[in-house]
Biotite code that builds the C-alpha atoms (Angstrom):
import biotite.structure as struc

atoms = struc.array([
    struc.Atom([121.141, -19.278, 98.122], chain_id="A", res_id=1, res_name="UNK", atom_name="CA", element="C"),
    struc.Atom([120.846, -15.553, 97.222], chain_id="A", res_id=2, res_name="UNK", atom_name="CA", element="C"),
    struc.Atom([120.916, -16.664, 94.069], chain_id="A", res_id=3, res_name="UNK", atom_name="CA", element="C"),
    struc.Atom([118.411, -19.129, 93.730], chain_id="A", res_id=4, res_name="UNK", atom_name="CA", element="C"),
    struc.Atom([115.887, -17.343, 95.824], chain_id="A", res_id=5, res_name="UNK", atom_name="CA", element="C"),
    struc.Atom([116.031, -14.822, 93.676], chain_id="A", res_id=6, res_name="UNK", atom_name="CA", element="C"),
    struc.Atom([115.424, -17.007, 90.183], chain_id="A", res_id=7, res_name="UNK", atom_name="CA", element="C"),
    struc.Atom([112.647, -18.173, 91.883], chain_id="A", res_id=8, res_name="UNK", atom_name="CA", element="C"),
    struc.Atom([110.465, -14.828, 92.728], chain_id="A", res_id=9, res_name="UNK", atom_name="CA", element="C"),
    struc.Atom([111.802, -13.940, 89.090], chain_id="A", res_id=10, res_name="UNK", atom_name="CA", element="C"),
    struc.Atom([108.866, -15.287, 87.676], chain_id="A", res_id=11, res_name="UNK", atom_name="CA", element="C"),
    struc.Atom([106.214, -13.659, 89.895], chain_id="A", res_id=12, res_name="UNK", atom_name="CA", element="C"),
    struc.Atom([108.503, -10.058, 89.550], chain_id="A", res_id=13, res_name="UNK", atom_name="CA", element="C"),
    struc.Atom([108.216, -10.427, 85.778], chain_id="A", res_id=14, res_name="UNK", atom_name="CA", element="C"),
    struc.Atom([104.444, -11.131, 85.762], chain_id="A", res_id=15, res_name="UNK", atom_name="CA", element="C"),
    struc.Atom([103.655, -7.965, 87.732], chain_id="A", res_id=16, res_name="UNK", atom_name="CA", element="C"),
    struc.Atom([105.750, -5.620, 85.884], chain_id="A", res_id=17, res_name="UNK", atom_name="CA", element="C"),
    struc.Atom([103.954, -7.325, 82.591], chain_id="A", res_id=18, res_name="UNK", atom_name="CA", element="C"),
    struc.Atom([101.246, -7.374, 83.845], chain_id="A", res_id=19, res_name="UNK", atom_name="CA", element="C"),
    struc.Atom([101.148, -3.209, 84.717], chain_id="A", res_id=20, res_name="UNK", atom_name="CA", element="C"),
    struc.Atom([102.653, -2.814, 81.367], chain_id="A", res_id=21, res_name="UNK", atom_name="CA", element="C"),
    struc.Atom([99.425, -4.584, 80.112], chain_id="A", res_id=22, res_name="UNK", atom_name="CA", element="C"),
    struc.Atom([96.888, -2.267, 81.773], chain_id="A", res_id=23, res_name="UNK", atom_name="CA", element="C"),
    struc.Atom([98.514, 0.812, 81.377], chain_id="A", res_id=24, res_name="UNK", atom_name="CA", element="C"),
    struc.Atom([98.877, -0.092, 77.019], chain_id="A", res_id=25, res_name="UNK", atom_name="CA", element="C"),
    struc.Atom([94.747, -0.952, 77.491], chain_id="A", res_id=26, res_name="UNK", atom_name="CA", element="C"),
    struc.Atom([94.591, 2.026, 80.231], chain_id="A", res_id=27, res_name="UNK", atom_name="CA", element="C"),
    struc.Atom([92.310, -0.687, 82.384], chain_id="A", res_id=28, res_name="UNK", atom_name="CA", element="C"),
    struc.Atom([92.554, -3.679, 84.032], chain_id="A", res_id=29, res_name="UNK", atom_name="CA", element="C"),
    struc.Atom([91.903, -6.862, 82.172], chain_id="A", res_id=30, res_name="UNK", atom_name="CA", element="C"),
    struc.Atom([91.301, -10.226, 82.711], chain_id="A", res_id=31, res_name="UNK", atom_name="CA", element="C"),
    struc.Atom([93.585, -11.422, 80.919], chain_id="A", res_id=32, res_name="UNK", atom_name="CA", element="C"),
    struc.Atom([95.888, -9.176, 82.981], chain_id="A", res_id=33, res_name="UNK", atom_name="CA", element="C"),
    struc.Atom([95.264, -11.679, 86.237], chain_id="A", res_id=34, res_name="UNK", atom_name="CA", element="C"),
    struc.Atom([95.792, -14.778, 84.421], chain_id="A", res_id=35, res_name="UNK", atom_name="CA", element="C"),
    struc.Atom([99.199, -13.776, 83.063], chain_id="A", res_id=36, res_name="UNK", atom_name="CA", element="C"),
    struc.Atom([99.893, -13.299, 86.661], chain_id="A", res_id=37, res_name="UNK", atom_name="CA", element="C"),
    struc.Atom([98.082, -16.075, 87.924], chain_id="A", res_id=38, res_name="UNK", atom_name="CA", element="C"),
    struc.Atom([100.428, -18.256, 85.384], chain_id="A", res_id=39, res_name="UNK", atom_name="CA", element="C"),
    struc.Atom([103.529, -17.137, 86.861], chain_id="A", res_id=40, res_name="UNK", atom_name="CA", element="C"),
    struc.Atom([102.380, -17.813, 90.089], chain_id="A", res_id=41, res_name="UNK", atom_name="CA", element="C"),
    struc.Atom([101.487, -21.418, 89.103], chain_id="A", res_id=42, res_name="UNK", atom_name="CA", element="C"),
    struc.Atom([104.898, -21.491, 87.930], chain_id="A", res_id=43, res_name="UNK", atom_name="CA", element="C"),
    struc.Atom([106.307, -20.070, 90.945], chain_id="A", res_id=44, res_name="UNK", atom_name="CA", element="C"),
    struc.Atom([104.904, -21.854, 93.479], chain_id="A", res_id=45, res_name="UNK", atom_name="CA", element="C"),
    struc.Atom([105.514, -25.640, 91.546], chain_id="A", res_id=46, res_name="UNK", atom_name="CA", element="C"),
    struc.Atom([109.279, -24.801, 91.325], chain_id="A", res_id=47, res_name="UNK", atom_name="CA", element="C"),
    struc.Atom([109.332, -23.571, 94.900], chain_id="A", res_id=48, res_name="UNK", atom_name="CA", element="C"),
    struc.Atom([110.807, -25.357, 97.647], chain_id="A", res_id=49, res_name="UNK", atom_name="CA", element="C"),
    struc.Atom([108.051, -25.455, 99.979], chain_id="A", res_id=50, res_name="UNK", atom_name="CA", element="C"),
    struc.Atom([106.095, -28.365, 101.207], chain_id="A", res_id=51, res_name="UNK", atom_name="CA", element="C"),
    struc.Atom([103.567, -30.051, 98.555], chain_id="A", res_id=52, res_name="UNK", atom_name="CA", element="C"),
    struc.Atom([100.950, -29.488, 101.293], chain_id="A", res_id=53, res_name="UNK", atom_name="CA", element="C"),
    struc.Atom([101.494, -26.217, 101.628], chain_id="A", res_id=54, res_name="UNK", atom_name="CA", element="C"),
    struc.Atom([101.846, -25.604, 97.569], chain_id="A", res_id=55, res_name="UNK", atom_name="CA", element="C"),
    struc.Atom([98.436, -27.102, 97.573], chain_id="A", res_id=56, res_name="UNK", atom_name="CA", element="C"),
    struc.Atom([96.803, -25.174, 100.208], chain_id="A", res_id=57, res_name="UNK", atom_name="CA", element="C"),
    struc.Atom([97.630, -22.145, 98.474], chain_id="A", res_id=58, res_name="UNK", atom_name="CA", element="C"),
    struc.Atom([97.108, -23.359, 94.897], chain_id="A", res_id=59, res_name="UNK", atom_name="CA", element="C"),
    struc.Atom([93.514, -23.943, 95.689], chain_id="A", res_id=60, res_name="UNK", atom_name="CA", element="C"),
    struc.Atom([92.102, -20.355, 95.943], chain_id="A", res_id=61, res_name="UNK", atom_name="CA", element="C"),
    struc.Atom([94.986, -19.372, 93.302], chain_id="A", res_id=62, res_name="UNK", atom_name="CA", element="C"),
    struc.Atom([93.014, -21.616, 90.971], chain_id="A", res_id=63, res_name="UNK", atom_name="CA", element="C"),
    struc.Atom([89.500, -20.905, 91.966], chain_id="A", res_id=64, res_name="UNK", atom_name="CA", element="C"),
    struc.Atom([89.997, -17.014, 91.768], chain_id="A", res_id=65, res_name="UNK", atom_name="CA", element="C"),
    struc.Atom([91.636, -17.611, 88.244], chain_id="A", res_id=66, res_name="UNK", atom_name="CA", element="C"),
    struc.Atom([89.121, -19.482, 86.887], chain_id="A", res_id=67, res_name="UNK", atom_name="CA", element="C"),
    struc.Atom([86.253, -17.417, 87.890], chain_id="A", res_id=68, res_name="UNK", atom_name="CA", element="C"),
    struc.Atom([88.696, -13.874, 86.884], chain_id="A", res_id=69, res_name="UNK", atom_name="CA", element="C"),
    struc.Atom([89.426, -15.602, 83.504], chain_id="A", res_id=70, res_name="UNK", atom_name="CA", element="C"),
    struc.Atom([88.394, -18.885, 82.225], chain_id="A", res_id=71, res_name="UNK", atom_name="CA", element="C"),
    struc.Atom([91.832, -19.909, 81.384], chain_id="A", res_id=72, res_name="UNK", atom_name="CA", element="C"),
    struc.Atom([92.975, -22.380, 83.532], chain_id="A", res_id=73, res_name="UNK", atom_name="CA", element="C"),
    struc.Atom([93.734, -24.030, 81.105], chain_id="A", res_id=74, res_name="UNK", atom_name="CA", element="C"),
    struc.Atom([96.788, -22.650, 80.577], chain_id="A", res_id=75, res_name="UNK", atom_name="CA", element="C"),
    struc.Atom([98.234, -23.837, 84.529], chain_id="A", res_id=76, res_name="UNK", atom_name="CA", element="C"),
    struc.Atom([97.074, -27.398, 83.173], chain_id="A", res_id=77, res_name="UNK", atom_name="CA", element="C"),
    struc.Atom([99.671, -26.642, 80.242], chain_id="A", res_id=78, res_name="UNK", atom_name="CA", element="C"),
    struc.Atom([102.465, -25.062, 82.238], chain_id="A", res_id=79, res_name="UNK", atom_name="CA", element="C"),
    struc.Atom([102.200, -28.210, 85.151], chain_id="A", res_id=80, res_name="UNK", atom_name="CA", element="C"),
    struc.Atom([102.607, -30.608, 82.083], chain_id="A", res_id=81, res_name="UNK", atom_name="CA", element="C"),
    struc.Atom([105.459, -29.004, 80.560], chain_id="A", res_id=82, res_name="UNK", atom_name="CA", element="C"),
    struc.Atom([106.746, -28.608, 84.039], chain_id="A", res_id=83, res_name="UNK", atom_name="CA", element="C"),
    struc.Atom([106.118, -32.929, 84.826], chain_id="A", res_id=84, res_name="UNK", atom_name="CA", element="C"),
    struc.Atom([107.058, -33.842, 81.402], chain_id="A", res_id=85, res_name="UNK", atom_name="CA", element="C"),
    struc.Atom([110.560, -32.138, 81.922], chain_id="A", res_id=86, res_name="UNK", atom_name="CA", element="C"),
    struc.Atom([111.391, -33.233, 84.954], chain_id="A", res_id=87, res_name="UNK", atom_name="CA", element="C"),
    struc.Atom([110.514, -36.856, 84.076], chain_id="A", res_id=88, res_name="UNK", atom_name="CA", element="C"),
    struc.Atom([113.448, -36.465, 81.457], chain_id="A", res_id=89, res_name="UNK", atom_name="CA", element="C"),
    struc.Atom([115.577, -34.963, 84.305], chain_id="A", res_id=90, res_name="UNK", atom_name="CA", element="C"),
    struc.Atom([114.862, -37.788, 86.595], chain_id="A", res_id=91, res_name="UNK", atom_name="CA", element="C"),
    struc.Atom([116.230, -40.902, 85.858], chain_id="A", res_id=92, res_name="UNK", atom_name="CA", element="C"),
    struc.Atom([118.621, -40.884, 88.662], chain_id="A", res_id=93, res_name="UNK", atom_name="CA", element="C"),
    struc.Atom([116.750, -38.840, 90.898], chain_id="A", res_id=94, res_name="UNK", atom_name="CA", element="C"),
    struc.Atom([113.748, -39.520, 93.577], chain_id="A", res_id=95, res_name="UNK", atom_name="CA", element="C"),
    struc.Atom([110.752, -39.643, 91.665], chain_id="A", res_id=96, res_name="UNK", atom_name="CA", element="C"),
    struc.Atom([109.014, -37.570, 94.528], chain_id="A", res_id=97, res_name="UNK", atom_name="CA", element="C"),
    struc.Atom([111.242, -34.830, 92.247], chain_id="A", res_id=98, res_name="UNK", atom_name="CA", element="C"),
    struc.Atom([107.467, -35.548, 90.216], chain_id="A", res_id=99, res_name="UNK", atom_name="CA", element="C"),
    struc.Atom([105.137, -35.180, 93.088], chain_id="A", res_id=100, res_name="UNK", atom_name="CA", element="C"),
    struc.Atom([104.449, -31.017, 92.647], chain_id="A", res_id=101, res_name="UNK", atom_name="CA", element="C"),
    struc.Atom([103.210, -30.535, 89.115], chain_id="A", res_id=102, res_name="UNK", atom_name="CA", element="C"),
    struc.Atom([101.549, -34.257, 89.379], chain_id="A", res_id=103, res_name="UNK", atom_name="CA", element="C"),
    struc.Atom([98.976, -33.117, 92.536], chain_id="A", res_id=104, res_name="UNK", atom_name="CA", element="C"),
    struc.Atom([98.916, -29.294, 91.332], chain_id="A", res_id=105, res_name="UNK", atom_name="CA", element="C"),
    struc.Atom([97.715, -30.346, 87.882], chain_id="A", res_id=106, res_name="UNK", atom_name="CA", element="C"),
    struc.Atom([95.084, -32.555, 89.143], chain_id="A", res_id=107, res_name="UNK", atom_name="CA", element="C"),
    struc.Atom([93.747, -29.766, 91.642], chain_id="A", res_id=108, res_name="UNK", atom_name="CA", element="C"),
    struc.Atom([93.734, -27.341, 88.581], chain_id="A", res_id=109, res_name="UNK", atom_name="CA", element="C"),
    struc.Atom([91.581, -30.104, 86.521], chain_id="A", res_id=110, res_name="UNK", atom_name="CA", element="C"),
    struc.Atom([89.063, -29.789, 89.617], chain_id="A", res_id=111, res_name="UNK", atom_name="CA", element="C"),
    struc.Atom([88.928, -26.700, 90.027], chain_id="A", res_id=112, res_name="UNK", atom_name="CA", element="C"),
    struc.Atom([88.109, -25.770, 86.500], chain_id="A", res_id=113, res_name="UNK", atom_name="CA", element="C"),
    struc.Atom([84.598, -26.779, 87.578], chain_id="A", res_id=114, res_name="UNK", atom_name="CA", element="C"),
    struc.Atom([84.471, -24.719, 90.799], chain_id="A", res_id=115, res_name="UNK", atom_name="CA", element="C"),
    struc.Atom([82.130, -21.775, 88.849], chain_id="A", res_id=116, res_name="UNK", atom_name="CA", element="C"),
    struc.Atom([78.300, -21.285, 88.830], chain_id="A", res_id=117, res_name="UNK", atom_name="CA", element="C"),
    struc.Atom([78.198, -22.703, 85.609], chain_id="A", res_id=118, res_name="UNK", atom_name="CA", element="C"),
    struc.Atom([80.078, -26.249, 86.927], chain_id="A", res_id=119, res_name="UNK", atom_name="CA", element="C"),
    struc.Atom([80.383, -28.754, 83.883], chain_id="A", res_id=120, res_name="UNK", atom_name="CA", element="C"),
    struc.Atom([78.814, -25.902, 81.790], chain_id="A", res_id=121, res_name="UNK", atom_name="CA", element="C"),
    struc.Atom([81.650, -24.170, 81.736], chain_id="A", res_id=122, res_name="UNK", atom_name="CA", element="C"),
    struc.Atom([83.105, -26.475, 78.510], chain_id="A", res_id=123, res_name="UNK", atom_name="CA", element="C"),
    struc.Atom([80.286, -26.153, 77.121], chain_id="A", res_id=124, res_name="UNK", atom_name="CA", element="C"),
    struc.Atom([79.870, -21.902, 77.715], chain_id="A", res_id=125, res_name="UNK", atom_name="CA", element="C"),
    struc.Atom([83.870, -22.211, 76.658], chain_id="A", res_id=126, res_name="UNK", atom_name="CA", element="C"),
    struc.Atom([83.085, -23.679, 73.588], chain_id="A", res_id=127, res_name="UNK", atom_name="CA", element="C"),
    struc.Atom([80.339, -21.719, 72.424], chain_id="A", res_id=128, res_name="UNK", atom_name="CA", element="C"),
    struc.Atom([81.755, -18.184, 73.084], chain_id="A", res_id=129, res_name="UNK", atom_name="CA", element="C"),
    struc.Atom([84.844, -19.453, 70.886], chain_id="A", res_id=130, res_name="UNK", atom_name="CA", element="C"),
    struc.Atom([82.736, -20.732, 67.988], chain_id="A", res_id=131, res_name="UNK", atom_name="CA", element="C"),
    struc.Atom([80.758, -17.083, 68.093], chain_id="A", res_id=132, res_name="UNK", atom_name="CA", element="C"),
    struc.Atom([84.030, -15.119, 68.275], chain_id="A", res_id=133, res_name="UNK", atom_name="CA", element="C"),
    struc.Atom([85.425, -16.571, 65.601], chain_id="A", res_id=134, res_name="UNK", atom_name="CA", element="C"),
    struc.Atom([82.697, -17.836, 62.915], chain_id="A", res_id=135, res_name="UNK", atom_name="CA", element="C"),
    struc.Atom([79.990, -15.525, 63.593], chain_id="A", res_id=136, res_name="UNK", atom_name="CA", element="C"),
    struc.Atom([82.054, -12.269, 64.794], chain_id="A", res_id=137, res_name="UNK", atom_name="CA", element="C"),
    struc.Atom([85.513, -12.813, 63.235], chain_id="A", res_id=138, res_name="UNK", atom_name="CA", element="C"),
    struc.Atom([87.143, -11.192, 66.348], chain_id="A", res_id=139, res_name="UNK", atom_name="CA", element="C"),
    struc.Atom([90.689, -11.389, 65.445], chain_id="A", res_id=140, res_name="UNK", atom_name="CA", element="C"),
    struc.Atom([92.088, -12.012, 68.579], chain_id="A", res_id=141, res_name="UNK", atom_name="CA", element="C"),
    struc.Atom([90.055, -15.352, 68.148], chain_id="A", res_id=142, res_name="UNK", atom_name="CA", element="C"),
    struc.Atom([90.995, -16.197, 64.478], chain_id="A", res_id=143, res_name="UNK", atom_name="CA", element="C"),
    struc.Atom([94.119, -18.787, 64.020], chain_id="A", res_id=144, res_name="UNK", atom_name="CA", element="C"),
    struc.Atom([97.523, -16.697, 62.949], chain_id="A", res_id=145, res_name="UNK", atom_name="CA", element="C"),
    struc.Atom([97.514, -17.960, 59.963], chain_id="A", res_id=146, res_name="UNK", atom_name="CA", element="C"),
    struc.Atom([94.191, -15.886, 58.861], chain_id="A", res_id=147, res_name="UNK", atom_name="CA", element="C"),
    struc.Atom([94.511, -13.028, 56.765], chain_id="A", res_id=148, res_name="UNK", atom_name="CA", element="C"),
    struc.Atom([93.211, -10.759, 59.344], chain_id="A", res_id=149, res_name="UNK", atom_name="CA", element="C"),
    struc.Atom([96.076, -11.129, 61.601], chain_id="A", res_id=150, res_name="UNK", atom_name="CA", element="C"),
    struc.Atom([98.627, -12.670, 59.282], chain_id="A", res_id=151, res_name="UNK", atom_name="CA", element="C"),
    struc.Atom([100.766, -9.209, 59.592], chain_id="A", res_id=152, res_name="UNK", atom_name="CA", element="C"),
    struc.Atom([99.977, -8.196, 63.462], chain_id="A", res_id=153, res_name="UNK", atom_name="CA", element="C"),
    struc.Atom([101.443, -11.524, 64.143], chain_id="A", res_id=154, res_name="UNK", atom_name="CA", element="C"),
    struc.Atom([105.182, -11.232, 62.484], chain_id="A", res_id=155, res_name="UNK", atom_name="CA", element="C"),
    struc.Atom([106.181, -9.628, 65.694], chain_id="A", res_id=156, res_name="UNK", atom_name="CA", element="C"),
    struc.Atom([105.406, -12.302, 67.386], chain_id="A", res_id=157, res_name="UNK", atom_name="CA", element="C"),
    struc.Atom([106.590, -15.016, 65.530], chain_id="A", res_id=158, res_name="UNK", atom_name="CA", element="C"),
    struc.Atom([110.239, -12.971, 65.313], chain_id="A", res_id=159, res_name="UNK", atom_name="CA", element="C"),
    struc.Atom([110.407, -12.764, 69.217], chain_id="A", res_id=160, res_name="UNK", atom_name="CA", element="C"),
    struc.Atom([109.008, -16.336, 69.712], chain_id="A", res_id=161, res_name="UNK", atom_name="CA", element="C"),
    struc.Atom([111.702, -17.702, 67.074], chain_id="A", res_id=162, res_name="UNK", atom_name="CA", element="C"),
    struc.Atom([114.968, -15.469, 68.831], chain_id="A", res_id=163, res_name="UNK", atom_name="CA", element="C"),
    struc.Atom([113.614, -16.942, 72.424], chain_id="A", res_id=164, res_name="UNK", atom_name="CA", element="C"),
    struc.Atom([113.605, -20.024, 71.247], chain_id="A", res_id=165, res_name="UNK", atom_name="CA", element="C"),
    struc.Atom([116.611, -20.049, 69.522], chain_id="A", res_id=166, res_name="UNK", atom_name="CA", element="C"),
    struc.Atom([118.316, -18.603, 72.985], chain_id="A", res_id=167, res_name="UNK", atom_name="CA", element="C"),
    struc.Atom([116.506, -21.303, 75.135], chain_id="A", res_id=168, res_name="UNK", atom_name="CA", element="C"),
    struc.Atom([117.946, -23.797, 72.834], chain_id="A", res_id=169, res_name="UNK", atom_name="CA", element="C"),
    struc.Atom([121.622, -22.637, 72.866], chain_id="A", res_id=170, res_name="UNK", atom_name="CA", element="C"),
    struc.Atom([121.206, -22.496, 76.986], chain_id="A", res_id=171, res_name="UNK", atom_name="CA", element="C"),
    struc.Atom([120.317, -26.090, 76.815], chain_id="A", res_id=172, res_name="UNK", atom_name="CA", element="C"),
    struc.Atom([122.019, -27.829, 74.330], chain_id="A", res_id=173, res_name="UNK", atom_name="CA", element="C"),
    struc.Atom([124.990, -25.398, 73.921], chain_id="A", res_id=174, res_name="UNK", atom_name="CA", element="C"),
    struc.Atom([125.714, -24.067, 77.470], chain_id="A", res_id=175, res_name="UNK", atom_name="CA", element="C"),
    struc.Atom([124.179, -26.717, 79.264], chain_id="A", res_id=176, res_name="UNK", atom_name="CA", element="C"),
    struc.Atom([122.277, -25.102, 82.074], chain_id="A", res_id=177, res_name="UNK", atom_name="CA", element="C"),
    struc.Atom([120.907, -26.800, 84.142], chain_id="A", res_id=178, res_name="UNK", atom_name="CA", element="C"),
    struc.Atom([117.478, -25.131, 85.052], chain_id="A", res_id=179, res_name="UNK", atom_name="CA", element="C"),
    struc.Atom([116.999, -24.513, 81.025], chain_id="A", res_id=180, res_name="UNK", atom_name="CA", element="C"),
    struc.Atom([115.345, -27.811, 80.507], chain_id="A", res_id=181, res_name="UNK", atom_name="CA", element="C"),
    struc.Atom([112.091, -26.583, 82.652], chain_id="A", res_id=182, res_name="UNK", atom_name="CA", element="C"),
    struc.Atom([111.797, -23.268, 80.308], chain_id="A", res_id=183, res_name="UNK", atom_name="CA", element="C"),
    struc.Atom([112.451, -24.920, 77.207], chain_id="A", res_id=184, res_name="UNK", atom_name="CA", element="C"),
    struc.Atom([109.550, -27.571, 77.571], chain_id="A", res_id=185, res_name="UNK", atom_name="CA", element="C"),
    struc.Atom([107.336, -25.022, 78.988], chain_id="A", res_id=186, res_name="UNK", atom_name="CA", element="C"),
    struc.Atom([108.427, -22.626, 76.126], chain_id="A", res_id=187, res_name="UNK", atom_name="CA", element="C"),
    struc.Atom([107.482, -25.558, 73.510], chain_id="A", res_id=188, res_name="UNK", atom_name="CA", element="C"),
    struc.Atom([104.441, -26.611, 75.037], chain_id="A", res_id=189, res_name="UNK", atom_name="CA", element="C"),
    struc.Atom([102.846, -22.832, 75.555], chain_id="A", res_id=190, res_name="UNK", atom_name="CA", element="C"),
    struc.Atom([103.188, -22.804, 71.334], chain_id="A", res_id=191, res_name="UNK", atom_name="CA", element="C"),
    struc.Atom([100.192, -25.357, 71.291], chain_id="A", res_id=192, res_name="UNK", atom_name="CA", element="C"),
    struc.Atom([97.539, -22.203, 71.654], chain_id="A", res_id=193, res_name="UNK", atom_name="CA", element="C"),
    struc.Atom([99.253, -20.117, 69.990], chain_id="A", res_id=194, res_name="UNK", atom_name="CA", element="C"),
    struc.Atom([97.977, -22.443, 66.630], chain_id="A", res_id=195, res_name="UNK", atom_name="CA", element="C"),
    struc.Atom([94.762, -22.444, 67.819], chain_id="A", res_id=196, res_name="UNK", atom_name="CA", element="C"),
    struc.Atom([94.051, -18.437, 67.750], chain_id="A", res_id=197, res_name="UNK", atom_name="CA", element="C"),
    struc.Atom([95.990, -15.220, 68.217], chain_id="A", res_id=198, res_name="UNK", atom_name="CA", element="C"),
    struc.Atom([94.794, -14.927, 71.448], chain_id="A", res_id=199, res_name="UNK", atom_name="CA", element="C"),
])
């Protein structure tokens, strides 16, 4: 029990301590600070063993603070996917209620994408600020990896991405552990941004 209580405050350790290591590189706070954090709480709180009423009741102003801290809720939408996805593969012989958590959580983070002053707008604002940052401004935090800008900043990257993978991938299809499945489709899914821009 030990044990698994402590895999599962792992997540929500490892996004503070990243998250500090963040500011203190930048020598401020930013947003993008509170959604890393924000993530692994998402994360946290779907593999928890608490009731899905209770999950949801605290997901709520989770989601609403993140998307009006950072406009990346996105992301939650992508983890809870990974998450469902994963566990549907898992549960053939299991109690499909094993579903229920990322199911509901996903759809309140699809809501509450639109709980900001700008409502629908936000796509829309989303959208826009992207197309500026990257055609008009040529931020490179905005321009795909592939661009010469950030071709070279990115090798790092790619050489950690390619070792975790290649450790996720021996845990599950080598070792056979049994919580690896979870990290390895959320590990595969998360790659999807990475294509569209460095960010």
């Amino acid at each position: 029990k030990l044990v698994k209580s402590t895999l599962r405050v792992f997540p929500l350790a490892l996004a503070v301590t990243l998250s500090f290591l963040v500011a203190e590189s930048n020598s401020t706070l930013r947003p993008q600070v509170f959604s890393l954090l924000f993530l692994s709480m998402t994360i946290g709180l779907t593999l928890s063993t608490c009731s899905l009423v209770g999950r949801m009741c605290f997901a709520f102003p989770l989601f609403v603070i993140w998307q009006n801290t950072h406009p990346s809720l996105s992301l939650a939408l992508l983890a809870l996917g990974s998450i469902f996805i994963a566990r549907l593969v898992k549960s053939a012989t299991r109690n499909k209620t094993f579903l229920y958590p990322p199911l509901f959580l996903g759809a309140l983070a699809t809501l509450s994408q639109l709980v900001t002053p700008a409502f629908t707008d936000i796509f829309a604002i989303a959208t826009a600020n992207t197309e500026i940052s990257r055609n008009l401004l040529h931020i490179s935090e905005w321009m795909p990896p592939w661009d010469s800008s950030v071709r070279d900043a990115m090798l790092p990257f790619w050489l950690v991405l390619a070792i975790s993978l290649a450790l996720l991938f021996r845990s599950h299809f080598i070792l056979r552990k049994a919580c690896s499945t979870t990290a390895l489709f959320i590990s595969l899914f998360s790659l999807f941004p990475c294509f569209y821009h460095t960010r």
